[in-house]
N, C-alpha and C positions, 0 to 999 in steps of 0.2 A: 537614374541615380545608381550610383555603386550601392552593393547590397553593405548595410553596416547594422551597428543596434541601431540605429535613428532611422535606418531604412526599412529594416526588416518588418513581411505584414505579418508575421508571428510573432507576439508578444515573448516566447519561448528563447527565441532568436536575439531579440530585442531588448524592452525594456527591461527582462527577467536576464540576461544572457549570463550574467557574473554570474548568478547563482546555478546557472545551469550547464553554465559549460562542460561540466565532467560528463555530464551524459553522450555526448558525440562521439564517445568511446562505443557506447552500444548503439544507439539508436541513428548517427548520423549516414549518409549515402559511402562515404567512404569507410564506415564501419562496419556496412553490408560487405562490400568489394572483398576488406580484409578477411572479415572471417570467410566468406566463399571461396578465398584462396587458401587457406587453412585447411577448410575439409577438402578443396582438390589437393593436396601438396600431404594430407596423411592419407589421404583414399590410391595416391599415387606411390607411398611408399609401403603402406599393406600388402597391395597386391605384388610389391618386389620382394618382400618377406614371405612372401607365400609360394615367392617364386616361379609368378607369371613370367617372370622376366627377368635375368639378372640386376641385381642391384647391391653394390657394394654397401656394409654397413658404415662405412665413413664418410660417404655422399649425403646420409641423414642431415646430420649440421648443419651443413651447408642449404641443402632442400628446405627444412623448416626456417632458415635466416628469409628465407623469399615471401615467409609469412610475418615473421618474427621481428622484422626489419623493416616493415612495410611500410611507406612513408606515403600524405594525401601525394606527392609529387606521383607513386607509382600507382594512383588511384587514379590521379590525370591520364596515365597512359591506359590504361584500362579503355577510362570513358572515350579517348581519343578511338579507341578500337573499336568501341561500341560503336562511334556515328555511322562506321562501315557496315558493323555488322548487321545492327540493329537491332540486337542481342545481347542483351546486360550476362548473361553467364557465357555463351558463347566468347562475347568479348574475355573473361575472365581464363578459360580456357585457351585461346589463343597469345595470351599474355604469357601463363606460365610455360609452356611451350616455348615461346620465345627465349626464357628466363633459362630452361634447359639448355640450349646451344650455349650459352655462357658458362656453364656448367659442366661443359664436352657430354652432355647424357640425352643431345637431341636424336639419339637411336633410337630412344624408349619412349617419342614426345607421343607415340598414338596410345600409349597407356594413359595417359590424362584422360577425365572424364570418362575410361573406358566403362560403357554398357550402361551410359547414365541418363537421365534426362534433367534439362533443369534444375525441376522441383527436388530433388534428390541432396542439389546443391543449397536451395535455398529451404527447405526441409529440414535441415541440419544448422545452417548459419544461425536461421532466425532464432531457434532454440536455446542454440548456444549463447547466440545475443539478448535473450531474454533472462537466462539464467545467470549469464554473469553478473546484468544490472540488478536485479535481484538480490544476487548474494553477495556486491559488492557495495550496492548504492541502497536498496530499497530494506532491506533487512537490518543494519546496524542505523538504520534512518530510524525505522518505527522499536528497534531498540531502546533507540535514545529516548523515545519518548515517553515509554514505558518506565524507563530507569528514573525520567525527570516525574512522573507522576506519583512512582513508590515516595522519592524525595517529598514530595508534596504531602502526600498521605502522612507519612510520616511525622512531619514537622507539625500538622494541623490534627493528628491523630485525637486529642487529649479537647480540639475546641469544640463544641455546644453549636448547634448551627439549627435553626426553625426550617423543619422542611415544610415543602410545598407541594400538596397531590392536588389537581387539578387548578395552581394557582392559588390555590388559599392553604392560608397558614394548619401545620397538620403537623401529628408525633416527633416532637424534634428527635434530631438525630447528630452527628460528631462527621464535621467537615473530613476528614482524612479520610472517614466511613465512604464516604459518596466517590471520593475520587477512587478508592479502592473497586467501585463499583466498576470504572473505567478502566483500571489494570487489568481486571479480571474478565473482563469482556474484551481486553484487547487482545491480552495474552493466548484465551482459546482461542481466537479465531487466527491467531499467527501459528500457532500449532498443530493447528489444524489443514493451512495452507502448505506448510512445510512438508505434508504430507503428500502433497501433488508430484508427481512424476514431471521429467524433463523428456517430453516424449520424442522422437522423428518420424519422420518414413525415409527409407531410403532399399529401393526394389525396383530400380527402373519405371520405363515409362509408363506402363500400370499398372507396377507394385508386383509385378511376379515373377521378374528376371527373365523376362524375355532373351533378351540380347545375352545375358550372361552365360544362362542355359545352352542356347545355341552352341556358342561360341566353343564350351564349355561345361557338358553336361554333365559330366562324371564328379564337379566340384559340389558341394552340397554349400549354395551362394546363401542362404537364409539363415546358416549359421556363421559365414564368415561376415556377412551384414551385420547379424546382432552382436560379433566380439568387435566389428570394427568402432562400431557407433556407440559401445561402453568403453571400452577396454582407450580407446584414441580421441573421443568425443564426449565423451562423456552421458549418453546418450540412451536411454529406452526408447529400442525401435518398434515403432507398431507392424505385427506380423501381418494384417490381411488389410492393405489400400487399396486404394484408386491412385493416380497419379500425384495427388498430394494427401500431406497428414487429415488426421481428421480435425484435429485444432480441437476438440475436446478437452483436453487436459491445459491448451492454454486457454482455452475459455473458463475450465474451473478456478484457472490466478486469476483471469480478471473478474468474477463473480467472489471470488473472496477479499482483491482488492475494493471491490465496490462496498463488500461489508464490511470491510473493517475502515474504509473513508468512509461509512454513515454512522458509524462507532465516533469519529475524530469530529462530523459535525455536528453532533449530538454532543460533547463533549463543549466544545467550541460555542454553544449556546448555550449552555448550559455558564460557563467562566463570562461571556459576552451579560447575562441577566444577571448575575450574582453581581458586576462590575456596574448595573444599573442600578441594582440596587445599594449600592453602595457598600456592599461589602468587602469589597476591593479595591482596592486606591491604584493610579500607574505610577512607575517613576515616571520621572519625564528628562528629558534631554536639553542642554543646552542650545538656542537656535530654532529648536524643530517647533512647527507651529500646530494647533490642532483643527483651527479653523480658518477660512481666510476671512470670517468676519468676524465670530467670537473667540476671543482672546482666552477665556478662560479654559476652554475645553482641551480637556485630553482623551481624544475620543479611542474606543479599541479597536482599532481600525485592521491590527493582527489576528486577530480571531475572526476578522468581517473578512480577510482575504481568505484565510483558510479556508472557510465555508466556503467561498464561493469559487475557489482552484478544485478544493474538492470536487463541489456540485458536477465542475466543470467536467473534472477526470469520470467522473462516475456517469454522465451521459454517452463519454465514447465510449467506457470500458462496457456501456449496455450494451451498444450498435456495436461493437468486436466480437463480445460473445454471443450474440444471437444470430450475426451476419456470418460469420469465419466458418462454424461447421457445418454450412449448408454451402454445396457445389451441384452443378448438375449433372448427372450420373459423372462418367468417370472425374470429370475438373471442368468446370472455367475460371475464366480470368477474375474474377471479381472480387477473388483472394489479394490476389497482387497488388493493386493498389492501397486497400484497407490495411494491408502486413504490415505497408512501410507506417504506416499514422500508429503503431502501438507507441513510438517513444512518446507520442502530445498527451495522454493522460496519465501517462506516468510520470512526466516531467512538469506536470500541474499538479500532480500528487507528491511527490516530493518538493516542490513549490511551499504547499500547504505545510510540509515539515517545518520548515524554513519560520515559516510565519508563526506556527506554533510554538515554536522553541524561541522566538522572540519575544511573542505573546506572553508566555507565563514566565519568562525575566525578570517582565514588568512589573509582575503581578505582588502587591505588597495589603498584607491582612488588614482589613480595620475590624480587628474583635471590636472595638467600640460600638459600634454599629450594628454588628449581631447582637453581639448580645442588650442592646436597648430593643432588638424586634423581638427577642426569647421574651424581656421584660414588658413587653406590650402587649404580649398573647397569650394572658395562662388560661384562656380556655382551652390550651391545647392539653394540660394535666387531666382535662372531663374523661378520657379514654381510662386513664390510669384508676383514679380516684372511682370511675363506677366498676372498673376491674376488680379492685380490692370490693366493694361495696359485694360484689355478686359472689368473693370469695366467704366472706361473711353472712352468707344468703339474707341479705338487704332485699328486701322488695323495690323490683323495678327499678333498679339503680339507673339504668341507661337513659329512663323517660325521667328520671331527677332530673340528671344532669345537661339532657338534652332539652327542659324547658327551662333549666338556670341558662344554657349558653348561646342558644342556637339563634341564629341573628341579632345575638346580644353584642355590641360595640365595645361595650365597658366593662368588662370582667374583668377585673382588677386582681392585685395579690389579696385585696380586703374582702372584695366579694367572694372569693372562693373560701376565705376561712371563715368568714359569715356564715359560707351554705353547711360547711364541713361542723360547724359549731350547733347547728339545729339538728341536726342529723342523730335519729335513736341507735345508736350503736357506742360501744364501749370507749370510756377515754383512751384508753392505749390503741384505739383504733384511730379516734381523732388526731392522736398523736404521731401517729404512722403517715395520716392522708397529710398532714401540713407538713411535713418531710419532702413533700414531693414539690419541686417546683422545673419551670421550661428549662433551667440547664444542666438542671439535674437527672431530668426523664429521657436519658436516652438510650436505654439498653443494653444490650452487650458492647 
């Protein structure tokens, strides 16, 4: 079968593809190709600036169109190179070459790739292709989500909500409160990521300019490397390699996207039990059905995908960062294949965005509901009520109120102003303790 969504065995590819497609900008094969011609085609016009080689300043233009213009058709020619070469950068290297004679500057084509290896090339791409998804897809994504969750907080700010530590009912506290909990956890740990460097290598074939040196001793290549790789690339170059980066620093994005996807599935079950409990009602849709056999239901089936794209991204993103910075002594291969899979849990993790930002669309208040569970549970006031008691040096407040509540069913509004009513302490204390009730006791 022709590969299509219906064919494809990557769900990424496939059933997801609408929502995914912007990412084959970074992570697709021909989006390796393109940026690899990029850093050859500025790595080519550096060293004309620096004047290895003549290089007219108005030939630039036209040189970066060769990246800038680059279409999958010129990514077919590539691969058509590669079947010969058998060499995905070499093939790339003989492309732009080619691309010179077009240009009249096939004088200069042994400048390409000059003193390079490979990884030099793909060292640089990948970074750049991780950075851009990053700051163009993956950042104004977990933005959004943040921004939708202040909204939340906000609007819910002012409601009464019965928490739950360990599953049973415990100190209430104000809905917007708890989600703030999740802005605020989300917030640091994207602030924190932000903090990571975009790192490379790029120092020949094992990191110490060999070839360059040679060629070229008098140049001092360790600082033309690190202006080339910021200044053109955008790039912190790692000063002492082996023939590839050390992937450290992208192992730190993926160790931070893993925390902050265990932030969103934490969150995500969190909206999923609230919604069982019925404190959440969904809209619903004209058409869409929730069961194929019960009719009634509207099940939260967005907050079930997000869990589980997360789960998904954050199993690769473990085997990336524990697998990536380990090589043996100078390089093997076992980077290259693992490199190209960084787009699959990133494109599950944005997946999850998707779902999330559907998910809570949906998501419509039943204050009714809470507040009958605040009104079913005022043995959760026992904390407050022997708080004050101990402020008043009440003997043994805590053993009162813990043999009035503790596996008691029925603690009523009645029974609490019963206990409060027996109680030897001043009326304007009694009149203080029946002041306090479940939606009322919640703190700052």
């Amino acid at each position: 079968m022709d590969l299509s969504a219906l064919t494809a065995i990557s769900p990424i590819d496939g059933r997801y593809r609408g929502q995914l497609q912007q990412l084959d900008q970074y992570f697709s094969e021909y989006a390796l190709i393109k940026y690899r011609v990029q850093v050859e085609i500025e790595y080519f016009i550096a060293l004309g600036e620096k004047k290895f080689f003549p290089l007219e300043k108005s030939a630039h233009k036209a040189l970066r169109a060769i990246y800038t213009e680059f279409s999958p058709e010129k990514a077919q020619e590539i691969k058509n190179i590669e079947k010969i070469t058998n060499h995905d950068v070499k093939a790339v290297e003989y492309y732009i070459k080619r691309e010179l004679e077009g240009l009249k500057l096939d004088k200069h084509k042994e400048w390409v790739h000059f003193g390079l290896t490979s990884q030099d090339i793909n060292n640089t791409s990948v970074p750049m292709m991780w950075r851009d998804a990053l700051e163009q897809e993956y950042f104004p994504g977990i933005s959004n989500i943040i921004l939708e969750w202040k909204k939340m907080a906000k609007a819910w700010k002012d409601v009464p909500l019965l928490a739950r530590t360990h599953g049973q009912p415990a100190s209430p506290t104000r809905l917007g409160k708890e989600i703030m909990v999740f802005v605020e956890r989300l917030q640091n740990q994207v602030d924190l990521m932000q903090h990571i460097p975009y790192s490379c290598k790029f120092g020949g074939a094992t990191g110490n300019f060999n070839a360059h040196h040679v060629a070229y001793p008098e140049t001092h290549w360790g600082k033309f490397a690190d202006d080339f790789c910021s200044k053109k690339l955008g790039l912190q170059r790692q000063h002492f390699t082996t023939q590839i980066e050390h992937y450290d620093y992208l192992a730190a994005h993926f160790d931070s996207i893993k925390r902050i996807n265990t932030i969103l599935i934490d969150f995500s079950r969190d909206i999923w039990t609230y919604i069982s409990m019925d404190y959440f009602k969904q809209k619903t849709k004209k058409g869409e059905v929730g069961s194929s056999a019960m009719p009634h239901k509207v099940n939260p089936i967005d907050f079930e995908n997000a869990e589980g794209n997360l789960g998904l991204a954050n199993a690769i993103f473990e085997h990336l960062a524990i697998k990536l910075p380990i090589s043996r002594l100078q390089r093997d291969l076992t980077d290259s294949t693992v490199l190209r899979n960084i787009g699959v849990p990133f494109a599950h993790t944005i997946l999850s965005f998707r779902s999330l930002e559907k998910g809570m669309s949906k998501l419509v208040l039943h204050e009714k509901k809470i507040r009958e569970d605040l009104d079913h549970n005022w043995a959760v006031v026992a904390e407050a009520i022997q708080t004050v008691l101990r402020r008043e040096n009440f003997p043994q407040p805590y053993e009162a109120l813990k043999e009035l509540t503790r596996g008691n069913d029925h603690i009523t509004e009645a029974a609490i102003f019963k206990f409060i009513d027996s109680l030897n302490v001043a009326q304007r204390v009694k009149k203080e303790l029946k002041k306090i009730r479940p939606d009322t006791y919640v703190g700052e």
